[in-house]
C-alpha positions in Angstrom: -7.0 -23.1 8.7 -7.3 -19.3 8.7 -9.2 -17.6 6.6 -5.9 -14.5 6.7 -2.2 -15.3 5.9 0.5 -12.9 6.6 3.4 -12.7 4.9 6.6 -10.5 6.6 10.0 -11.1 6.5 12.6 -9.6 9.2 14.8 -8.6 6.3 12.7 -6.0 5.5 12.9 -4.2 8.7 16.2 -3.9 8.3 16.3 -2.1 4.5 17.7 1.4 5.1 17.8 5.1 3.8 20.7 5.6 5.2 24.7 4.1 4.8 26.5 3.5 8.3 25.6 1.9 11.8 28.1 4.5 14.1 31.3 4.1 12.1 30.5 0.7 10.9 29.4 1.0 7.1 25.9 -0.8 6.2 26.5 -4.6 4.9 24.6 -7.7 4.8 24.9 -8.4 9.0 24.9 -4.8 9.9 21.4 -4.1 11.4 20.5 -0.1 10.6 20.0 2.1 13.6 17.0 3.8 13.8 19.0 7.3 13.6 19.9 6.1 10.0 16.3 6.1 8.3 15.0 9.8 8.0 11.8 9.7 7.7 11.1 5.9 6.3 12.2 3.9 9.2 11.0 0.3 10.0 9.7 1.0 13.0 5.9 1.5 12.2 5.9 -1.6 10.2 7.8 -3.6 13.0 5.9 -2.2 15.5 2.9 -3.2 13.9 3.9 -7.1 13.7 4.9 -6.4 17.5 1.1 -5.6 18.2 -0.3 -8.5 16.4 2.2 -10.8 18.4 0.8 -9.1 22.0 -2.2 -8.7 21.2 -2.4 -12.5 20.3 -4.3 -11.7 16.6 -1.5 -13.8 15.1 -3.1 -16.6 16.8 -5.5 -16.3 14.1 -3.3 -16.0 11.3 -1.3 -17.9 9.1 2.3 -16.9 9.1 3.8 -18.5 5.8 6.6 -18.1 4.1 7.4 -16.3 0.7 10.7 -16.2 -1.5 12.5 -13.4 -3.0 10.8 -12.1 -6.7 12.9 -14.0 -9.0 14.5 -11.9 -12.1 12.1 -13.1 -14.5 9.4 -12.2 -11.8 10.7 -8.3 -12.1 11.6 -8.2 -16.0 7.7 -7.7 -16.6 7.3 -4.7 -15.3 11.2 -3.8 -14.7 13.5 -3.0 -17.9 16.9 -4.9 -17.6 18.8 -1.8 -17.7 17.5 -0.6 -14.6 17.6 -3.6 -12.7 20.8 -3.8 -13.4 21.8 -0.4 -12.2 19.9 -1.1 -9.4 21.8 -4.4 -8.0 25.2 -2.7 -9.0 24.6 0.4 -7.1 24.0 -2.0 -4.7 26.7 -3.8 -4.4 28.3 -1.0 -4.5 27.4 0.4 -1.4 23.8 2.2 -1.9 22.8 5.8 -3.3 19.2 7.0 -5.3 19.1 6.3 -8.7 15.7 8.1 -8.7 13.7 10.3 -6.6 13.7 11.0 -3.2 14.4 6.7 -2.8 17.5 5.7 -1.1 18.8 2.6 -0.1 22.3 1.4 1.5 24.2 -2.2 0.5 21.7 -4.7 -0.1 19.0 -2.9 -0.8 18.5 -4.4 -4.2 17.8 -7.9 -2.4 15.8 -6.9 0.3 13.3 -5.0 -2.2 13.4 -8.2 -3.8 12.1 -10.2 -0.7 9.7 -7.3 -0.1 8.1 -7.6 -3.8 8.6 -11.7 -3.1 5.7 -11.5 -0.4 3.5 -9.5 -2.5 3.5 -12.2 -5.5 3.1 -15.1 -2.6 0.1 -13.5 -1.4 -1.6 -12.7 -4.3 -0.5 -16.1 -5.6 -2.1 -17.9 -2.0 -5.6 -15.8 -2.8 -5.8 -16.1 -6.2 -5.5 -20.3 -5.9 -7.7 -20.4 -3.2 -5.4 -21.3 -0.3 -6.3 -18.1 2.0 -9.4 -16.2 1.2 -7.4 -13.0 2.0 -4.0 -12.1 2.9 -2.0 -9.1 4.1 2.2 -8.9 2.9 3.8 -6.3 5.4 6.0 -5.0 2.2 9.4 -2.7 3.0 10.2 -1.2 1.0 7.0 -0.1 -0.3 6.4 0.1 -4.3 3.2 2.1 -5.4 5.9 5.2 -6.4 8.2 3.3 -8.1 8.3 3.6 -12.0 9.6 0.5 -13.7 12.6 2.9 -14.9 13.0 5.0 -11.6 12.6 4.6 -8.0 10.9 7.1 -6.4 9.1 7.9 -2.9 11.3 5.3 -0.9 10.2 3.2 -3.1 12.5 1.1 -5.4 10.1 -2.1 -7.2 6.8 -2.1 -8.6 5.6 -4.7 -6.0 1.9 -4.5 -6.7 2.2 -5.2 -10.6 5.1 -7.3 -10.5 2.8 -9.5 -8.1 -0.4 -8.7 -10.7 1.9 -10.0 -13.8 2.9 -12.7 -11.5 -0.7 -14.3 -11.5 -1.6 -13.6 -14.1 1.7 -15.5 -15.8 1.1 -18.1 -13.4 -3.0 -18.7 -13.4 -4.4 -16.3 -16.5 -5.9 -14.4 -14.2 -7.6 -11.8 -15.6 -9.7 -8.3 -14.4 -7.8 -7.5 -11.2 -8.6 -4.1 -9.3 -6.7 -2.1 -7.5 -7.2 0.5 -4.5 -4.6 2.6 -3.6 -5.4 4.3 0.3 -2.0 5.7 0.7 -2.1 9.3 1.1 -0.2 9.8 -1.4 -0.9 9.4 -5.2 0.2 5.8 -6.4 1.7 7.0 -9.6 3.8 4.1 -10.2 1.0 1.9 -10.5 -0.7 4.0 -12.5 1.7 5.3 -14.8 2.1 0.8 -15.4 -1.7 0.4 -16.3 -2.8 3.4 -17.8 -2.8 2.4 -21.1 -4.4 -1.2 -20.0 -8.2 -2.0 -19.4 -7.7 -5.1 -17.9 -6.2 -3.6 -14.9 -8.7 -0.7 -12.2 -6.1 1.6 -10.9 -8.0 3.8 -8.3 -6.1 6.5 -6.0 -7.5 7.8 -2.6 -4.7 10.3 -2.2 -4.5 14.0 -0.3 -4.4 16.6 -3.2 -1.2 17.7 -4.6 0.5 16.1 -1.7 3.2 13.5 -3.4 4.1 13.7 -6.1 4.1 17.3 -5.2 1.6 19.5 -6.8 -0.2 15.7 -8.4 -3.9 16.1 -8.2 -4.8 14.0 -11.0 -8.6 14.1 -11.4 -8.6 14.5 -15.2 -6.5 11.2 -15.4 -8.7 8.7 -16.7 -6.1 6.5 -18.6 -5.4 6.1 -22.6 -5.9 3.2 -25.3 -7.7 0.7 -23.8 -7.4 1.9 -20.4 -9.5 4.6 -20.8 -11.8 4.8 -18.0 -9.9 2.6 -16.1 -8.1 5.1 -14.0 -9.7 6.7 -11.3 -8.2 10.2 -9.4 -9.9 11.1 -6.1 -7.9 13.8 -5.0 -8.9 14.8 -1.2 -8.6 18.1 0.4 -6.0 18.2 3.1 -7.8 17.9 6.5 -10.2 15.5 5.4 -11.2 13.0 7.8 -13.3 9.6 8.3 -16.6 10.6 7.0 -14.9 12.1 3.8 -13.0 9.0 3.0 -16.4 6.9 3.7 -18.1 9.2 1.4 -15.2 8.4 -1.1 -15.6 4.9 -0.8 -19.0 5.0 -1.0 -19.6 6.9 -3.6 -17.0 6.5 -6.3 -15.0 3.8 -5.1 -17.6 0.5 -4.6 -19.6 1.8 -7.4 -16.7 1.9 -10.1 -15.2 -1.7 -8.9 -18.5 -3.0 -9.0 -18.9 -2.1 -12.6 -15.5 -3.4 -13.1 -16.4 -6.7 -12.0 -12.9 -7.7 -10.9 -11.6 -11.8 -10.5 -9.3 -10.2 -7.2 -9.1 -6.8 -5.9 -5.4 -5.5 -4.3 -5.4 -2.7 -1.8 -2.3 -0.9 -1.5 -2.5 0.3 2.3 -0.6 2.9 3.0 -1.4 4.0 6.7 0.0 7.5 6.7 -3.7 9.5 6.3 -3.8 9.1 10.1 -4.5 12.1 11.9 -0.7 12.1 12.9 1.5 11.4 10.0 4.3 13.4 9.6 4.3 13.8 5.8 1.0 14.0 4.9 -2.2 16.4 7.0 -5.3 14.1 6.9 -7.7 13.2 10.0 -8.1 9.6 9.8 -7.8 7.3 13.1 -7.8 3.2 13.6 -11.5 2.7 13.1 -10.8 4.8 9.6 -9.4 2.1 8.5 -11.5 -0.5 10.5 -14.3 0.7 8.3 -13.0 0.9 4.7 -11.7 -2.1 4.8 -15.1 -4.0 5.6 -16.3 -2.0 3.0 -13.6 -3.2 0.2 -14.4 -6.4 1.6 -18.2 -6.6 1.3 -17.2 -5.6 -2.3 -14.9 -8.9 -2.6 -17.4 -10.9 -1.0 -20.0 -9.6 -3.5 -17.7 -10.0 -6.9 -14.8 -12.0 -6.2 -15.6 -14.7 -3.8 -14.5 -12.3 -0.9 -10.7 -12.9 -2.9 -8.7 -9.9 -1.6 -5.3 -8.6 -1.0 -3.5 -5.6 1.3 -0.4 -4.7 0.3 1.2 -2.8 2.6 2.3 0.5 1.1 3.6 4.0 3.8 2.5 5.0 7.0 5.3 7.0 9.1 4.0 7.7 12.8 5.7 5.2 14.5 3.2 5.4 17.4 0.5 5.0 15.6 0.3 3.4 12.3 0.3 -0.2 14.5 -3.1 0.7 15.6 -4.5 1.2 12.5 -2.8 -1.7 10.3 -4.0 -3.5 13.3 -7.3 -2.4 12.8 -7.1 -3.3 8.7 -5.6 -7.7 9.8 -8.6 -8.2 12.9 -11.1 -7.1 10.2 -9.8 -9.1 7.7 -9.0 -12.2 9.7 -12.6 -11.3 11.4 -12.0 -11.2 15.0 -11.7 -8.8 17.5 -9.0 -8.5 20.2 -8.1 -6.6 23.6 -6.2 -3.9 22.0 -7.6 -0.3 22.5 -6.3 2.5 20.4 -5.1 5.0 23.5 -6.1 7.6 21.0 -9.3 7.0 19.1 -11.2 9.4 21.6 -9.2 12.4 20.1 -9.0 11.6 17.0 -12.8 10.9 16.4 -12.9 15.1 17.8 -10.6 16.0 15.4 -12.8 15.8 13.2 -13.8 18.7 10.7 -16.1 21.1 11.8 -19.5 20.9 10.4 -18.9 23.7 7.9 -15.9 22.4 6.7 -17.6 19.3 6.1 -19.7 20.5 4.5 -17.2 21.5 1.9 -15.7 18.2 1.7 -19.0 16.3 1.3 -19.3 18.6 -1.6 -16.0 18.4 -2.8 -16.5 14.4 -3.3 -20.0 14.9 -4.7 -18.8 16.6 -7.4 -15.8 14.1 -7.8 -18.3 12.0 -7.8 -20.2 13.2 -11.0 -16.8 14.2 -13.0 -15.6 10.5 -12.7 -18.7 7.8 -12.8 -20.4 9.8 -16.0 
């Protein structure tokens, strides 16, 4: 059996931001043109399952499975009121009950098979049936308060899947590392009081939510401590992040000592995403995730999970989530990113390095002390 399961569901691809295909309005068996999206479309997502079918990695997966997040599922983290709103708005037809997160009829249910493979795959690693797995979420969730949508995304799906488990199997310290570009303010503002729960952001600075840096947010109560900002500089690039990892991220988990760590993996800090202006490139991504994994491996019994999160260059965000499943499932295939050669000399010159070495040394100090 594979050591990797990945959980997807064609549903997903087909949640829109927008509310007609040509003159036909949006409804359960009316697939969304691309033209209807803006600038969360499926097709990075999609295209990335398409590159594990070609490339033959899925060979090396397990493809199970996963059922919608049931009511009670949602209901511990989401009030009733909003879910409620939610599913009539809906029915209704669609709109954005929050910020900058729209959806079009049936949105409510497929955010609810979205969050559905997040709490399978957590539920498969924590009882022991895959050692890792990956859950190709759409919409994503880490924006998403549990009384307002926000950032295209309109559930919680990483603590509804947390709450989930621990519901289901008492499980207990669970860590978890947010690489989106963008802050993951939903799952902080869910834990921040709660020190059973690591919330750690990797996130461009004052990027989304606009103006959020977030350094001096360390949590409250009994989560003090158990918050960690680590705002970047725009145009940081692959030796930044490693420096991040290395030097704030491994050392706080492994203090932490986590029973599962959850990586919310949002691919848009490649070198060309449209919404964010970070330098990172397949191999980025190749090499943070063996490093979160030698972590797992070291605490956890190698117990990890990626939840997939944004990424909006439809080009290229295949080639890194590509990257992220062969290192998790631990093979290596044919595929060749057509533009790693570039991107590796895109890199920031040695001054501005400089800078951002510094920049995370000092992070460094302000958040391990």
């Amino acid at each position: 059996m594979s050591q990797t399961a990945l959980y997807q569901n064609e549903r997903c691809f087909w949640h829109s931001t927008g509310v007609q295909a040509l003159y036909i309005p949006l409804d359960t068996w009316v697939q969304p043109p691309t033209g209807s999206y803006g600038a969360d479309t499926p097709d990075s997502k999609r295209r990335l399952l398409n590159l594990a079918q070609a490339s033959g990695l899925v060979d090396a997966l397990a493809l199970p499975k996963a059922p919608p997040a049931s009511r009670e599922d949602l209901l511990r983290i989401h009030p009733a009121d909003y879910l409620d709103r939610f599913k009539a708005a809906s029915d209704a037809g669609g709109g954005d009950l929050g910020q900058l997160a729209p959806f079009s009829k049936g949105g409510y249910e497929i955010a609810c098979i979205s969050a559905g493979l997040g709490i399978e795959a957590v539920d498969a690693v924590v009882t022991g049936r895959f050692k890792n797995a990956y859950a190709l979420c759409r919409p994503a969730g880490h924006h998403c308060l549990p009384d307002m949508p926000m950032g295209f995304c309109l559930l919680c799906n990483i603590p509804i899947a947390i709450e989930a488990a621990r519901a289901r199997h008492g499980v207990g310290r669970i860590a978890v590392l947010d690489w989106d570009v963008h802050h993951g303010n939903g799952t902080q503002h869910v834990y921040y009081d709660c020190g059973d729960t690591l919330t750690i952001s990797i996130h461009q600075d004052r990027c989304f939510p606009p103006g959020y840096s977030g350094a001096e947010d360390r949590g409250a109560a009994n989560g003090l401590g158990a918050n960690i900002n680590i705002p970047l500089p725009a145009g940081s690039g692959h030796n930044t992040y490693l420096r991040a990892m290395q030097t704030i991220v491994i050392p706080a988990v492994t203090a932490f000592k986590p029973e599962l760590i959850i990586v919310a993996s949002g691919l848009d800090a490649n070198a060309v995403d449209p919404l964010a202006r970070m330098l990172l490139y397949s191999d980025s991504y190749r090499e943070i995730t063996k490093l979160i994994m030698g972590v797992a491996d070291c605490l956890c019994g190698g117990r990890l999970v990626v939840i997939h999160e944004g990424g909006y260059s439809e080009a290229y965000v295949p080639f890194c989530g590509h990257a992220v499943l062969e290192t998790l499932a631990g093979v290596r295939t044919s595929v060749a990113d057509p533009e790693l050669e570039m991107f590796t000399r895109w890199q920031p010159a040695q001054q501005i390095q400089s800078f951002q070495d510094q920049w995370v040394d000092t992070l460094a100090k302000e958040l391990l002390t």
